[in-house]
C-alpha positions in Angstrom: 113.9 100.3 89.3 113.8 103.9 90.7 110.6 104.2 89.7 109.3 100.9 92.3 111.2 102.6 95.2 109.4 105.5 94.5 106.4 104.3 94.9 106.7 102.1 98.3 107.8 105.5 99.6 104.7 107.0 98.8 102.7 104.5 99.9 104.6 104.1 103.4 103.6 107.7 103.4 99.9 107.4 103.5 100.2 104.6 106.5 101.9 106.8 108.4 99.6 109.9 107.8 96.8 107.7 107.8 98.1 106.4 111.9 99.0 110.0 112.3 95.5 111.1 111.4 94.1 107.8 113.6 95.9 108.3 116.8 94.5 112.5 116.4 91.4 111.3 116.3 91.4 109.1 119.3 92.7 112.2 121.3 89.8 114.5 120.1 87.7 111.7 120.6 86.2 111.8 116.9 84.2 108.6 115.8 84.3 107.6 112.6 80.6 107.6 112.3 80.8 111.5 113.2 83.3 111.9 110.7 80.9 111.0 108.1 77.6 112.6 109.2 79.6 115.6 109.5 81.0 115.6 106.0 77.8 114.4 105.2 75.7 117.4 106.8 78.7 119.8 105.8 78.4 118.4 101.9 74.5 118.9 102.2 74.4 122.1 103.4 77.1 123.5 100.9 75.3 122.0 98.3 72.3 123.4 98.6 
């Protein structure tokens, strides 16, 4: 039984990092789609 409550904790967790992370985003004004090219370009260029 511990072992459930455990996990629901960790997964309420992630929402709230994963709003957290949202709501930082919409006040830098980041995209989504410039999130990726720039892991994308960052990936590409560290890779090479």
């Amino acid at each position: 039984m511990n072992n459930i409550k455990n996990n629901e904790g960790g997964f309420l967790q992630i929402i709230i990092l994963v709003i957290i992370a949202l709501l930082i985003m919409k006040y830098l004004g980041i995209t989504v789609s410039g999130l990726v090219h720039w892991f994308i370009s960052f990936f590409s260029s560290v890779l090479r």
